[in-house]
C-alpha positions in Angstrom: 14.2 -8.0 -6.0 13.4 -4.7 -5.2 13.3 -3.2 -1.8 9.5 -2.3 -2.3 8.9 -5.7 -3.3 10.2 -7.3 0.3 8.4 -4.8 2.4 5.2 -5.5 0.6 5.8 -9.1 0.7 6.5 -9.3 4.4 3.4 -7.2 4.5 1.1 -9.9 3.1 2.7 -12.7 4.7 2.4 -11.1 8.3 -1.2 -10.4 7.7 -1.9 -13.9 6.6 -0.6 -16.0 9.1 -2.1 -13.3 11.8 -5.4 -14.3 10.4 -4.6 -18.2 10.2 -4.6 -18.9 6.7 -2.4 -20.8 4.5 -0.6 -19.8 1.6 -2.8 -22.6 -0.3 -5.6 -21.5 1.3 -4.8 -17.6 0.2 -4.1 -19.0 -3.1 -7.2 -20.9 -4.0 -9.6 -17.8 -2.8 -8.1 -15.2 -5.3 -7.0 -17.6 -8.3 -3.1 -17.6 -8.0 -0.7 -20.7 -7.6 1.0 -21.6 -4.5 4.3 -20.6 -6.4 2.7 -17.6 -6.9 2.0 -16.6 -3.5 5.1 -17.7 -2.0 7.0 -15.6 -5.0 4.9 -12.7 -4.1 6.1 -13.2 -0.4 9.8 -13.9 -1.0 9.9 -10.8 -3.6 10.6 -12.8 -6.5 7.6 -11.1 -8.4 5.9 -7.8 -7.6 2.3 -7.9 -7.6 0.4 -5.5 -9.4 -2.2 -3.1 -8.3 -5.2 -5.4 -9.2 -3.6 -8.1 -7.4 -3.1 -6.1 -4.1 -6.8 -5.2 -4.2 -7.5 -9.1 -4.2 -5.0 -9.5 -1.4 -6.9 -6.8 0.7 -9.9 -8.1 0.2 -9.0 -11.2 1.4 -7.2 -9.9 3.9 -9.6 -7.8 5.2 -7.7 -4.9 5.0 -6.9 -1.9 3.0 -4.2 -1.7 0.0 -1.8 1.3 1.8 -1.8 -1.5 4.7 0.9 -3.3 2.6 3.0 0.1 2.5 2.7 0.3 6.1 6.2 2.0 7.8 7.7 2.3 4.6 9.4 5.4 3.6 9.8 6.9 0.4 12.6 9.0 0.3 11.3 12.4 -1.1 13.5 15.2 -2.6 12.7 17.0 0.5 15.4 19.9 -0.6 12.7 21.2 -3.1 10.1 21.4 -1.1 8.7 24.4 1.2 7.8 24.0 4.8 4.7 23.9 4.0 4.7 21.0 1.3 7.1 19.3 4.1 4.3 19.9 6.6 1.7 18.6 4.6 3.8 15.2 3.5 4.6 14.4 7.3 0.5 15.1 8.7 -0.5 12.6 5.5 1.5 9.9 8.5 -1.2 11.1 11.3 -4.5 11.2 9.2 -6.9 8.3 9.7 -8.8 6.9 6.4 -11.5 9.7 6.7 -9.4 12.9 7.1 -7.3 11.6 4.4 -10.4 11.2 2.2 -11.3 14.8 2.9 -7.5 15.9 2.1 -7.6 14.7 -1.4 -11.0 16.4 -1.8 -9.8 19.1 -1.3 -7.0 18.8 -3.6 -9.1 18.0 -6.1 -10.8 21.4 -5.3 -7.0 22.9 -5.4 -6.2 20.9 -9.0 -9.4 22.3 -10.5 -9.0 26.3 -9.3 -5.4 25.8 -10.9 -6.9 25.0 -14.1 -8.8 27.8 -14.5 
């Protein structure tokens, strides 16, 4: 059981009893077991990316909202202020300024290239 693994299982249980439904109920609407769920919850398994999609969806929410207030610990020794700077604004940005940021990454990745 992996630290990961609990926050993102607490995650998904908080946000479905918030919303009312059942771990059955969850179940049957994305084509896992009970067991599967509940081991999802508990940490006993990790679900993979395809599987947190299908939990969001259900969910009605967005796949980062299962990584909500958890920190990965970055080797923040290596980086400059200005990498640090950027990491701790990535916190503030809502889902469109964040979408605009890794535009213009993209932009950044593709002048290195050349």
């Amino acid at each position: 059981m992996t630290e990961i693994a609990e926050h993102i299982g607490r995650r998904i249980k908080a946000l479905r009893e918030a919303q009312g439904i059942t771990q059955h109920q969850l179940a049957k609407h994305i084509g896992k077991s009970v067991e599967t769920i509940s081991n999802i919850e508990r940490a006993k398994v990790t679900p993979g990316l395809n599987t947190l999609v299908i939990f969001a969806e259900k969910l009605n929410c967005q796949v980062r909202d299962f990584l909500d207030n958890y920190d990965v610990d970055l080797p923040t020794a290596e980086l400059t202020a200005d990498q640090q700077k950027i990491i701790n604004a990535l916190k503030l940005l809502d889902e469109n300024d964040t979408a605009i940021l890794a535009g213009l990454v993209d932009v950044l990745e593709k002048r290195q290239k050349k």
